[in-house]
C-alpha positions as CSV (number, residue, x, y, z in Angstrom):
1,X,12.4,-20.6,-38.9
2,X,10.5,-18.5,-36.4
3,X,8.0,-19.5,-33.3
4,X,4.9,-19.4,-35.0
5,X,6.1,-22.1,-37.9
6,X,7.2,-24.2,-34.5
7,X,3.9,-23.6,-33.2
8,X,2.2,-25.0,-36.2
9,X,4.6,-27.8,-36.5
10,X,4.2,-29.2,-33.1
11,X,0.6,-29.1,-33.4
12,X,0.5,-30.8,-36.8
13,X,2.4,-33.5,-35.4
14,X,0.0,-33.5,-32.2
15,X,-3.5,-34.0,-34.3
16,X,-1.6,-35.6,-37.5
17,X,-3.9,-33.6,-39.6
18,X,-3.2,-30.3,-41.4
19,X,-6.7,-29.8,-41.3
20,X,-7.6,-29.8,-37.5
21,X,-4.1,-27.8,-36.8
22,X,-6.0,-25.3,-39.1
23,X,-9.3,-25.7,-37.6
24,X,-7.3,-25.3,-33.7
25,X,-5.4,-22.3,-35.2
26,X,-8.3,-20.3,-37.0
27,X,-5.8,-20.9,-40.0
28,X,-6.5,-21.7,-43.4
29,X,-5.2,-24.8,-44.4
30,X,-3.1,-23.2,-47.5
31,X,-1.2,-21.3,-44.2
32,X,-0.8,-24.3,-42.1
33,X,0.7,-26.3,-45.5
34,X,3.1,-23.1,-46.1
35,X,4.6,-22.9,-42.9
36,X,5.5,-26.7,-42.6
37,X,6.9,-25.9,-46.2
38,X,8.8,-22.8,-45.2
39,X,10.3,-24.9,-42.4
40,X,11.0,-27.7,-44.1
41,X,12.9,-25.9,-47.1
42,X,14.5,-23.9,-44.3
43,X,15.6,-27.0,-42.7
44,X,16.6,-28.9,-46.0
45,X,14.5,-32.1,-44.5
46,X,11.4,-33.4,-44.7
47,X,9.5,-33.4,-41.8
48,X,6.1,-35.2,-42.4
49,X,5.4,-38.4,-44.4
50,X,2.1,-37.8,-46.0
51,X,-0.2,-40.9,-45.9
52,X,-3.4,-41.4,-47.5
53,X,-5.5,-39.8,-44.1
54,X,-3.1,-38.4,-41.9
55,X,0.2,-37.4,-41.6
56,X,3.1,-38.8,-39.3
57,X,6.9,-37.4,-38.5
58,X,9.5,-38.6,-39.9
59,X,12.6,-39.4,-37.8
60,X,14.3,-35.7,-38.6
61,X,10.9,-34.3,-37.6
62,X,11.2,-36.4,-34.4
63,X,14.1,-34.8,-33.2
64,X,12.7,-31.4,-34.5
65,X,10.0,-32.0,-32.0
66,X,12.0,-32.8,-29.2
67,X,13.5,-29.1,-29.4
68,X,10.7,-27.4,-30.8
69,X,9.2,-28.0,-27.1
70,X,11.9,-26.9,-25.0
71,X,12.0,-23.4,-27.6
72,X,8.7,-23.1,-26.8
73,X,8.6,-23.7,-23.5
74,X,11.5,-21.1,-23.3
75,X,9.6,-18.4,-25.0
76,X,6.5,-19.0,-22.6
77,X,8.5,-17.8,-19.5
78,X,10.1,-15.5,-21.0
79,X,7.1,-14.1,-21.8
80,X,5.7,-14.7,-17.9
81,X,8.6,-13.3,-16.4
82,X,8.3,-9.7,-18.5
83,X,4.3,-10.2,-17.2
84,X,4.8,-11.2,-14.0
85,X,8.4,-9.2,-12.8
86,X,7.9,-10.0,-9.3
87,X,8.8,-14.0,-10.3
88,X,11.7,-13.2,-12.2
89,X,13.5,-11.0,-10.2
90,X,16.2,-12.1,-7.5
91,X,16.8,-11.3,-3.9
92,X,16.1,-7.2,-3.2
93,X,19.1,-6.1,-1.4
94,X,19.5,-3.2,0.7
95,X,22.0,-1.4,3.3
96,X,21.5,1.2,5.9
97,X,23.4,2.9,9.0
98,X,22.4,1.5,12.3
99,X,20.6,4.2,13.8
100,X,17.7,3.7,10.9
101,X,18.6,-0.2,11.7
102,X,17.5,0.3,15.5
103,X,15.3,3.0,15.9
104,X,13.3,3.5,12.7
105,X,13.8,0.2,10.0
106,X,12.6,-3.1,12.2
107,X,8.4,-2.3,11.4
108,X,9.6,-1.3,7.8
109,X,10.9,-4.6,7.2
110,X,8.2,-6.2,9.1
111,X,5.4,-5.1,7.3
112,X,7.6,-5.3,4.0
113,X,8.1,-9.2,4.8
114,X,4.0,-9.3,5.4
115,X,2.7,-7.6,2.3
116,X,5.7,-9.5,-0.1
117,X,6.1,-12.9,0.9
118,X,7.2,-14.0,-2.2
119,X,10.4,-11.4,-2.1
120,X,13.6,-12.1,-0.4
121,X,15.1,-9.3,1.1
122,X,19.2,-9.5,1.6
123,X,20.8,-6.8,4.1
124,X,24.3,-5.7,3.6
125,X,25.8,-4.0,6.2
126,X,28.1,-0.9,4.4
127,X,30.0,1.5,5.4
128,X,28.1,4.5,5.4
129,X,30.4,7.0,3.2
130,X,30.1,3.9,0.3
131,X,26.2,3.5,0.7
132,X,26.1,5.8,-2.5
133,X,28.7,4.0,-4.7
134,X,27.6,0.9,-4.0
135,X,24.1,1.6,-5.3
136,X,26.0,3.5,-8.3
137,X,27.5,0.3,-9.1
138,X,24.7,-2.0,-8.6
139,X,25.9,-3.8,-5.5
140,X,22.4,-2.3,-3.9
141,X,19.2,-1.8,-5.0
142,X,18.5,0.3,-1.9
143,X,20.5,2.5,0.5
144,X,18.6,4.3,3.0
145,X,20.8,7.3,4.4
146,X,20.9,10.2,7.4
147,X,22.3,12.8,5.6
148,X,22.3,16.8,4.6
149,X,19.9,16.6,1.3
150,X,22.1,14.8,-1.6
151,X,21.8,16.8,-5.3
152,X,22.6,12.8,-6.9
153,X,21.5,13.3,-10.9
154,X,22.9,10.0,-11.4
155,X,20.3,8.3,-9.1
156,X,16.7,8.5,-7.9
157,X,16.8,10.0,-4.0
158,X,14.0,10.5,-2.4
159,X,13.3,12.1,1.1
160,X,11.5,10.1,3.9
161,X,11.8,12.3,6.8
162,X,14.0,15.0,8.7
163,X,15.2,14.8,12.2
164,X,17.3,17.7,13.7
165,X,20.4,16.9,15.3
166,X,21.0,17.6,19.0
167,X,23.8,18.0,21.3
168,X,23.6,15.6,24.2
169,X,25.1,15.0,27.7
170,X,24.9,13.3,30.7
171,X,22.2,14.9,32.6
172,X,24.7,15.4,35.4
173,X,26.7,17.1,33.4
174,X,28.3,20.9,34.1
175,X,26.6,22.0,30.7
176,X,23.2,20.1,31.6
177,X,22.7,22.5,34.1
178,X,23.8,25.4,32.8
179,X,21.0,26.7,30.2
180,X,22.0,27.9,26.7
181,X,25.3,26.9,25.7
182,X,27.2,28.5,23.0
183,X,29.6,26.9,21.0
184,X,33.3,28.3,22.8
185,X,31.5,26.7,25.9
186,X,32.5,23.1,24.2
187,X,36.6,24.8,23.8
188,X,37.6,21.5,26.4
189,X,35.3,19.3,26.3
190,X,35.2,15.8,25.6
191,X,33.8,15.0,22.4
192,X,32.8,11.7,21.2
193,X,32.4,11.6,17.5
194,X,31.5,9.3,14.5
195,X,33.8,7.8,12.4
196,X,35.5,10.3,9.3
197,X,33.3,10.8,6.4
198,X,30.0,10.7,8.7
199,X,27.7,13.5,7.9
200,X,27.0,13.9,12.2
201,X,31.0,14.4,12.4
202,X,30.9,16.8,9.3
203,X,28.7,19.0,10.7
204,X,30.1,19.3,14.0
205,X,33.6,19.8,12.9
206,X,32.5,22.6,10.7
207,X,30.2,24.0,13.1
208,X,33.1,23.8,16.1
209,X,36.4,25.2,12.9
210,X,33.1,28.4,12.2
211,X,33.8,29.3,16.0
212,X,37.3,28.6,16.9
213,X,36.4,26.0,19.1
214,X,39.1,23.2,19.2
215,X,38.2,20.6,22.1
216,X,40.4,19.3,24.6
217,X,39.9,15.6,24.0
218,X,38.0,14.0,21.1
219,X,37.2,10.2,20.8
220,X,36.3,8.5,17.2
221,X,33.7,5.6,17.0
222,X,32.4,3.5,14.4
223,X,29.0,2.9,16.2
224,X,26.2,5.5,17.4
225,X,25.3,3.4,20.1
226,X,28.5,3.0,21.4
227,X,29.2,6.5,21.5
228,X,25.6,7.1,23.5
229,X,27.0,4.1,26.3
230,X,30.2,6.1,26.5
231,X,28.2,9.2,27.0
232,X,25.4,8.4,30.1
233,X,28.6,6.6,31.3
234,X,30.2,10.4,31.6
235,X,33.3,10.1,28.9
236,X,31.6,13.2,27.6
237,X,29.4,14.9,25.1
238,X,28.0,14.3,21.4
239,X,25.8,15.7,18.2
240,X,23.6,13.1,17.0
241,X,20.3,12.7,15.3
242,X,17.1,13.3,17.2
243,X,16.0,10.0,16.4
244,X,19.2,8.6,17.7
245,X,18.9,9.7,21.5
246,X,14.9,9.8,21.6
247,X,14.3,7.1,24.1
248,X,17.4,7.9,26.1
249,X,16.3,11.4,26.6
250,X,12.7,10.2,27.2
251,X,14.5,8.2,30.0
252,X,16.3,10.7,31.5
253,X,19.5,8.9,30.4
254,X,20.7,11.8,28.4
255,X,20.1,15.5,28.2
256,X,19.6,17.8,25.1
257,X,21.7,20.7,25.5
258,X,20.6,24.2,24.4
259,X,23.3,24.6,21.9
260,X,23.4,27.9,20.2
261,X,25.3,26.8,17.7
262,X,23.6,26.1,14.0
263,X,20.9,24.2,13.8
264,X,21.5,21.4,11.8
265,X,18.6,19.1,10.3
266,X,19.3,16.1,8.4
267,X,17.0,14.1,5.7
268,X,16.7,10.1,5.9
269,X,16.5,9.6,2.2
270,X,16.4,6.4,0.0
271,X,19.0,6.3,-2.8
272,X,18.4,3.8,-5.9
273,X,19.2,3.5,-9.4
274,X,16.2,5.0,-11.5
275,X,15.7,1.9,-13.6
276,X,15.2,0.2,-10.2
277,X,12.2,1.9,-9.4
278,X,10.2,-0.3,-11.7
279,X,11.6,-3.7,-10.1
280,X,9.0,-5.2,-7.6
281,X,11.3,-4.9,-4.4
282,X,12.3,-1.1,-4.6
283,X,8.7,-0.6,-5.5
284,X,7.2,-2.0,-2.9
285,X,9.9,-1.1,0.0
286,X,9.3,2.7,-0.7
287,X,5.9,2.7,-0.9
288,X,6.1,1.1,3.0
289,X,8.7,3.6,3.5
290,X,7.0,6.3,2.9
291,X,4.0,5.4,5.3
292,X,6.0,4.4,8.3
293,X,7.7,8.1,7.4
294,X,4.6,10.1,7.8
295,X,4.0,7.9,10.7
296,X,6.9,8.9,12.2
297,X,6.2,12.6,11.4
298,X,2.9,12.7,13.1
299,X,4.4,11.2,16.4
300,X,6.9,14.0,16.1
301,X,4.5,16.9,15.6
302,X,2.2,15.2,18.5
303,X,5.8,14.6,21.0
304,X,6.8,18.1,20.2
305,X,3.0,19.9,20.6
């Protein structure tokens, strides 16, 4: 028994003719008489009772019927959800840190929600240092990250935009005022840093261990933001991205130092599985993506000319 015998069958039974199911086929009749065989020796019933002009079901071709419609209708969306992916697919989930959250995501998923409608998009909050894994896994179809470039073979990464990482400080503060500042200068100092794991917190810690440089007092937070309140509010000084501190520092609210130390540049980057570049979601998110990155790119080049 295969679809196209149902096919035939159900509109045999429909017209009650072999001759007009041929005729609405652009069958012979020979083929339309052979598959209702097939199926019927197949089946080991008859399905037909063949009267004088027509032909009507008999009660095992009834119930045939019955789920010869629901097959069908099966196979049809199956076949409209390979055509049309975008229907078949289920909520597009994603995860970021907050600083793309606050100061770079909120027109991505605007215009996202604009142009697709039709797509639910699920934000998971994540740690950070299991963004990766949890896109490995299939938990996410999307992590955007700030991070040194990532060498991932296993996944599809892709790099949006870089911002450089600054040291910042009240703009009151000894350091503020005191033009280049080389790395011993931060020996005891308060530092505030991001949680362990954090690429910021990496590359300050190896940057401070390179020259010696131990500091007198260092505070750990799970939240960028927190750590820039706890900074304008004098608790001491930190290393986060330029895209972190922009408005502040456009404020006046914080001060960008002139470290001497190594200047660090990190990538925001969008991690998937490969196979999920072909779903609709990841599709259509990074091609928003990467126009609200060059967006962001040219404002750069234009705040920095």
């Amino acid at each position: 028994m295969d679809f196209t015998q149902l096919k035939t069958f159900r509109l045999v039974a429909a017209t009650g003719s072999f001759t007009q199911a041929a005729a609405a086929l652009h069958y012979a009749q020979s083929s339309v008489t052979a598959h209702i065989q097939t199926l019927e020796g197949d089946l080991g019933v008859q399905l037909f009772q063949r009267l004088p002009r027509r032909v009507v079901l008999t009660p095992a071709g009834a119930r045939l019927l019955k789920e010869a419609d629901a097959l069908l209708q099966q196979v049809e969306q199956a076949r409209q959800a390979v055509r049309a992916p975008e229907a078949a697919e289920g909520p597009f989930t994603l995860s970021a840190p907050d600083t793309l959250c606050i100061h770079w995501l909120p027109a991505v998923f605007r215009e996202f929600r604009s142009a697709h409608p039709e797509r639910r998009m699920v934000f998971r909050p994540a740690p950070w240092t299991e963004l990766r894994r949890l896109v490995a896994d299939g938990a996410l179809d999307l992590a955007l990250v700030l991070e040194e470039p990532i060498s991932e073979g296993a996944l599809h990464v892709e790099s949006l935009f870089p911002t450089p990482m600054v040291l910042v400080a009240p703009p009151d503060h000894r350091l503020s005022l005191a033009g280049p500042v080389q790395t011993q200068d931060l020996r005891d100092e308060s530092l505030l840093l991001t949680e362990r794991g954090c690429s910021y917190r990496n590359l300050f810690e190896h940057a401070l261990i390179a020259a010696g440089v131990y500091p007198g007092t260092a505070l750990e937070f799970a939240n960028v933001e927190a750590i820039k309140q706890c900074v304008m509010a004098g608790l001491g000084i930190t290393l986060l991205p330029d895209l972190a501190v922009r408005r502040e520092v456009a404020r006046g609210q914080l001060k960008v130092l002139e470290w001497q130390g190594p200047a660090r540049t990190i990538q925001a980057q969008a991690i998937c599985r490969t196979g999920s570049l072909d779903t609709a979601g990841v599709r259509g998110f990074l091609a928003i993506a990467r126009r609200h990155a060059e967006k962001y790119l040219r404002q750069t080049e234009l705040t920095a000319g």
